[in-house]
C-alpha positions as CSV (number, residue, x, y, z in Angstrom):
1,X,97.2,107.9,110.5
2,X,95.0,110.6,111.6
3,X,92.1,112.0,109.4
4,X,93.9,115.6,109.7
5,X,97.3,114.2,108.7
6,X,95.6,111.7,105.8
7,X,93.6,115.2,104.2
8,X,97.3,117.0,104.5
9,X,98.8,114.8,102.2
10,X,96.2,114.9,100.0
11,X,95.9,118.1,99.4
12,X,99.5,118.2,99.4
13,X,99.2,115.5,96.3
14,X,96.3,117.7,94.5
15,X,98.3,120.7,94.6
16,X,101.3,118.9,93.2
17,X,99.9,117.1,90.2
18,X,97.6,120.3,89.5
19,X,100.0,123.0,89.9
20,X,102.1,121.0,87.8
21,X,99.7,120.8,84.9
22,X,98.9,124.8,85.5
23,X,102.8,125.8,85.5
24,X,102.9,124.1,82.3
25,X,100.2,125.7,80.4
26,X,101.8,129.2,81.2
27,X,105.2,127.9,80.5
28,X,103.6,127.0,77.0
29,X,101.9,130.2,76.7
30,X,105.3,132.6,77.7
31,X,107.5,130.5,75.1
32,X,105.1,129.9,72.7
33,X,104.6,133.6,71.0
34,X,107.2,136.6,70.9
35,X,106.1,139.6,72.3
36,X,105.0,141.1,68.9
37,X,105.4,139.8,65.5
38,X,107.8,142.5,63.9
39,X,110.2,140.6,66.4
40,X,110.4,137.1,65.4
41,X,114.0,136.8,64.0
42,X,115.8,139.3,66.0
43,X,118.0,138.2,67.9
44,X,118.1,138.6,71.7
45,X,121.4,139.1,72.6
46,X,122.4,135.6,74.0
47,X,125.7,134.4,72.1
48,X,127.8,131.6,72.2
49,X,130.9,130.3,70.4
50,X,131.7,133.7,68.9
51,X,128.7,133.8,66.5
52,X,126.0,131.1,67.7
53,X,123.0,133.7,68.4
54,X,119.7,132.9,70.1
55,X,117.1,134.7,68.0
56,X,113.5,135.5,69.3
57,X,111.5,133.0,67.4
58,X,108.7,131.1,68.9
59,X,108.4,127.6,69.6
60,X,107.1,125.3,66.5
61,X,103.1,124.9,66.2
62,X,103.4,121.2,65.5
63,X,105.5,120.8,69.0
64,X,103.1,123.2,70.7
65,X,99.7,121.2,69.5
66,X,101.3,117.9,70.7
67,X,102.4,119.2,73.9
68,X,98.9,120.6,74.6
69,X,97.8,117.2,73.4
70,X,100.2,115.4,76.5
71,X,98.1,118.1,78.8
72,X,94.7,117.5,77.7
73,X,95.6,113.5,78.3
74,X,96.9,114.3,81.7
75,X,93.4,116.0,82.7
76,X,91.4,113.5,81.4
77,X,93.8,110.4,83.1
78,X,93.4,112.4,86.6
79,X,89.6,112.6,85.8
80,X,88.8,108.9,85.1
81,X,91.4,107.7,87.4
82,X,93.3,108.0,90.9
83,X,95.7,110.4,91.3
84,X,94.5,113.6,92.8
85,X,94.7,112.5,96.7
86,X,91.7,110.7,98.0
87,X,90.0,111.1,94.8
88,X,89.2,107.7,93.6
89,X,88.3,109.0,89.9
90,X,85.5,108.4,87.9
91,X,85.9,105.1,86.5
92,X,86.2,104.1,90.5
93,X,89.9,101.9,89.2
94,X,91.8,100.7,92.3
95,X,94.7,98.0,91.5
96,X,93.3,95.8,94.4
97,X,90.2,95.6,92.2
98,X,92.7,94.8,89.0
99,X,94.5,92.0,90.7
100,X,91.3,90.4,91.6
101,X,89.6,90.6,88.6
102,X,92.7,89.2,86.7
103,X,92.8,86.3,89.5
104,X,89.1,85.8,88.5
105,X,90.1,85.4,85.0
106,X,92.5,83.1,85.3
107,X,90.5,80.8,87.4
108,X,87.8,81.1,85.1
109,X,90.2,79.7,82.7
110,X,93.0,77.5,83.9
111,X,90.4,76.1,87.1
112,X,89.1,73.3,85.2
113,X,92.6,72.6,84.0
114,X,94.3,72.6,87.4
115,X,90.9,70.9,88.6
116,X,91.7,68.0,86.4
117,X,95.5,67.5,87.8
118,X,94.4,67.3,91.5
119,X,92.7,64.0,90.8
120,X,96.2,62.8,90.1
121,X,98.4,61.4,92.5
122,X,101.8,63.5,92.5
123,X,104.0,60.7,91.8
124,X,102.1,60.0,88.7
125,X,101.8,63.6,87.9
126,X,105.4,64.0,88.1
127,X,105.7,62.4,85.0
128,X,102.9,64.5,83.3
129,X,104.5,67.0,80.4
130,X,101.6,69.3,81.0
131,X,101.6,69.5,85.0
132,X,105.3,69.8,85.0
133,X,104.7,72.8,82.6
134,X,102.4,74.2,84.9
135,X,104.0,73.3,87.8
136,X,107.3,75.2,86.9
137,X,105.2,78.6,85.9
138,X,104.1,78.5,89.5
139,X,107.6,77.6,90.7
140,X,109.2,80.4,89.2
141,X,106.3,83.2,89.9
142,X,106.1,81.9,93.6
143,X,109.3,79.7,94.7
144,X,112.5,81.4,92.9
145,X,112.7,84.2,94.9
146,X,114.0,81.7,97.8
147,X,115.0,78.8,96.4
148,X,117.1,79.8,93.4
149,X,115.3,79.6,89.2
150,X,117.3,76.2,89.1
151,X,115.8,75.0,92.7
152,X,119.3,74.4,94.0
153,X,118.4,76.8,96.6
154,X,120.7,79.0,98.8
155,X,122.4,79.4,102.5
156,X,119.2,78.8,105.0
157,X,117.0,78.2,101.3
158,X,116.5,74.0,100.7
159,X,118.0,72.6,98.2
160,X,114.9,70.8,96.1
161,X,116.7,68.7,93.4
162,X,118.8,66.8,95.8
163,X,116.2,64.7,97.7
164,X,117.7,65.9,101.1
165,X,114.4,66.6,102.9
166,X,114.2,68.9,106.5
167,X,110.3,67.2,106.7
168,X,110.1,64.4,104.5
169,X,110.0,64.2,100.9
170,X,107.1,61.7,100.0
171,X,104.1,63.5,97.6
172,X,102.6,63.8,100.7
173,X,104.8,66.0,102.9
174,X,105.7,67.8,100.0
175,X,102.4,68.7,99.3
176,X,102.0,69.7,103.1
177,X,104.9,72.1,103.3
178,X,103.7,73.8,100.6
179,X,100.0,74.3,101.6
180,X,100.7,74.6,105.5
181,X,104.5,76.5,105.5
182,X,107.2,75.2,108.2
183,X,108.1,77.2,111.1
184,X,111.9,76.0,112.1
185,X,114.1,77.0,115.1
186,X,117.2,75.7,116.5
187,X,118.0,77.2,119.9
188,X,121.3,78.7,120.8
189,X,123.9,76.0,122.3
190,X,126.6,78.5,123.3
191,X,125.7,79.0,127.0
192,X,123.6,75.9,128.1
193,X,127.2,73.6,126.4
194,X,129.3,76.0,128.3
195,X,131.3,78.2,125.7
196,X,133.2,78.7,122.7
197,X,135.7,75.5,123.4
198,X,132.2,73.1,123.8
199,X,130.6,74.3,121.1
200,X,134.2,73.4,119.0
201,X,134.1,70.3,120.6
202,X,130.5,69.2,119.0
203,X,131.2,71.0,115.7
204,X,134.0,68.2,115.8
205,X,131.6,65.2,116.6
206,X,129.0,66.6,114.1
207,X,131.5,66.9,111.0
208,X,132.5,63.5,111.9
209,X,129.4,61.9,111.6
210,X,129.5,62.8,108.2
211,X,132.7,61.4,107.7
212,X,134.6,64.6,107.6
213,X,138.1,64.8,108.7
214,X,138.4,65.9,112.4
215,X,140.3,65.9,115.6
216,X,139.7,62.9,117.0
217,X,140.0,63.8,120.5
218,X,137.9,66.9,120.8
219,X,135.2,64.8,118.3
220,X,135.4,61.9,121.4
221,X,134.7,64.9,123.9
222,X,132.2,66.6,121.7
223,X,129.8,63.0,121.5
224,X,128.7,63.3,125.4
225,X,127.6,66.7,124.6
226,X,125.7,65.9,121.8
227,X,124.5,62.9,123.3
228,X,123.3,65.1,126.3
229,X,121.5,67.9,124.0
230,X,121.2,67.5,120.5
231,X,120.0,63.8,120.7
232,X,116.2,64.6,121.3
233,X,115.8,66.2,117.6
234,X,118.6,65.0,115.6
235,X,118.6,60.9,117.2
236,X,121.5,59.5,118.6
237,X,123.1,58.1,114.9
238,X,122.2,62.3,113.8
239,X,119.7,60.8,111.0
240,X,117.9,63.9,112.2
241,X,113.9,63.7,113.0
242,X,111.5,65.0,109.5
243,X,108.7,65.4,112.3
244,X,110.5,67.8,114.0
245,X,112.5,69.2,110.8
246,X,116.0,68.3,112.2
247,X,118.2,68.1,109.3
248,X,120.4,64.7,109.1
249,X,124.2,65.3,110.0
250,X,125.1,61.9,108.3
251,X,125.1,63.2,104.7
252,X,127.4,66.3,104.7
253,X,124.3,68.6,103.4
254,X,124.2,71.9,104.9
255,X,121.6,74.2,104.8
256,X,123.2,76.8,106.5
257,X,126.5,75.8,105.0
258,X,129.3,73.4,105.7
259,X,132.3,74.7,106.9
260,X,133.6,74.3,109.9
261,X,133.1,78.2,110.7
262,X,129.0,77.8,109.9
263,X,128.7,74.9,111.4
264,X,129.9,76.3,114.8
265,X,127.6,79.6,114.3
266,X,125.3,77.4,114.0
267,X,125.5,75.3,117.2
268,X,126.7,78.4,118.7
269,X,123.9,81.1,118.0
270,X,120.8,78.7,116.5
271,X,118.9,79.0,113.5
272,X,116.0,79.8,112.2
273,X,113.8,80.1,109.5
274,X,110.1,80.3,108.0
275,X,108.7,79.2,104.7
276,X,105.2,81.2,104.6
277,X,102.1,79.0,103.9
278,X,100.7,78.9,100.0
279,X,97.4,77.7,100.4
280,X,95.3,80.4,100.9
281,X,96.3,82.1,97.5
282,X,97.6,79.0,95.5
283,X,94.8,76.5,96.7
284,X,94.3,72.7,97.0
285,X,94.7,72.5,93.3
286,X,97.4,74.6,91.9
287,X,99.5,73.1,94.9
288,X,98.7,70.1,94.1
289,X,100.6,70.4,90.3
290,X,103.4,72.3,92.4
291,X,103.9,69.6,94.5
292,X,104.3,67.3,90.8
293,X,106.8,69.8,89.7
294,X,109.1,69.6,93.0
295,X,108.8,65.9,93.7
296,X,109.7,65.7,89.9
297,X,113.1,67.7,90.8
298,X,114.8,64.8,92.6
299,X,112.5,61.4,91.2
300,X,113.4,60.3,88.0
301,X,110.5,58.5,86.1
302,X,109.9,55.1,85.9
């Protein structure tokens, strides 16, 4: 944005927020006194309902004082604080500065706490009332937007309480995905299989790999397809490949969902999708007891 266009629209703010505070003062000062005082009571002329008359009082003193009161606070707010364009107020507040300070408080004190987790294998912090605890806090401020309060996720959003795992579910590779994010892509299989009528023939062999009910003869035709492209990611039984984040076909769990309509959108067009990495704000620690929390989703304890 250029420096001309940046000033316009803050005076365009200034003269906004104080013109507003100026109409109101006269506003206060026509309606608040009649034009002399043998007038107060007479009416003005305005009638409604026959007999309802508008007379020419003024406005009550009490109501006037705390109006005057809301406008004197107004001044004062615009003073100490932003609000009037580029002005940055007295008190120099910005909510950048706010959101630091309160991240600074709460290191200062939950740190030590979270400090004290990380020393804790996950598996054995699973079982921790007080990590758990903490662990879901952080869950539902940073992981239930995607993956559902309950964790049971959504269409192209994992499923975390039904130890299905795209990239491995040990403490480990939990921990991982949720410090270092995973980037996944399936490619589109429509052209290089050679159409709508391949790409029904390997939705076929895929459903029946997880046992589903198919046509046997287009499954058959489907197999040397997927045995000529989808092999290198999802193996030739379709266990799928946590390396690579190739989900197994064996189990009849579907991210993107498993009908037979998905399932050939997804062969068809690819997928894709991106969980963002949490370490730079949540840390070594606090991941750490989030880890505990998740792994503690699909692990019973001893």
């Amino acid at each position: 944005m250029s420096d001309f266009t940046s000033e316009f629209w803050s005076w365009y703010i200034i003269a906004i927020a104080g013109g507003g505070i100026v109409w109101l003062v006269y506003l206060l000062r026509a309606t608040g006194k009649t034009d002399a005082e043998e007038d107060q009571g007479v009416p003005t002329g305005h009638v409604w309902d026959e007999n309802l008359e508008e007379l020419n009082n003024p406005l009550p003193r009490w109501w006037l004082v705390m109006f005057y009161l809301t406008i004197v606070f107004a001044v004062v707010y615009l003073i100490l604080y932003p609000g009037m364009g580029t002005y940055k107020g007295v008190l120099g507040w910005t909510q950048i500065g706010e959101y630091e300070q309160e991240v600074m408080d709460a290191n200062a004190e939950f740190g030590p706490l979270f400090a004290q987790f990380e020393q804790t294998p996950v598996a054995e912090l699973a079982t921790n009332e007080k990590a758990i605890n903490a662990g879901e806090r952080l869950f539902v401020s940073y992981c239930a937007a995607c993956h559902g309060s309950d964790a049971r996720g959504a269409p192209g959003f994992p499923n975390l309480r039904d130890n299905d795992w795209l990239y491995g579910g040990t403490p480990d590779q939990i921990e991982a995905s949720i410090m270092h994010g995973r980037v996944g892509a399936m490619p589109a299989w429509e052209g290089p299989l050679g159409g709508e009528e391949e790409v029904n023939k390997v939705a076929n062999y895929v459903m029946s790999l997880a046992g589903r009910k198919v046509d046997e003869e287009l499954a058959s035709a489907g197999k040397a397809k997927f045995d000529m492209f989808c092999v290198g990611c999802h193996m030739p039984d379709g266990t799928g490949n946590v390396a690579l984040g190739a989900p197994n076909l064996t189990n009849n769990i579907w991210l993107y969902g498993g009908s037979p309509r998905s399932i050939k959108e997804s062969i068809a067009k690819g997928r894709s999708g991106t969980m963002p990495a949490h370490s730079e704000f949540l840390g070594k620690d606090k991941s750490h007891v989030l880890a505990a929390y998740i792994y503690s989703l699909s692990h019973e304890p001893d």
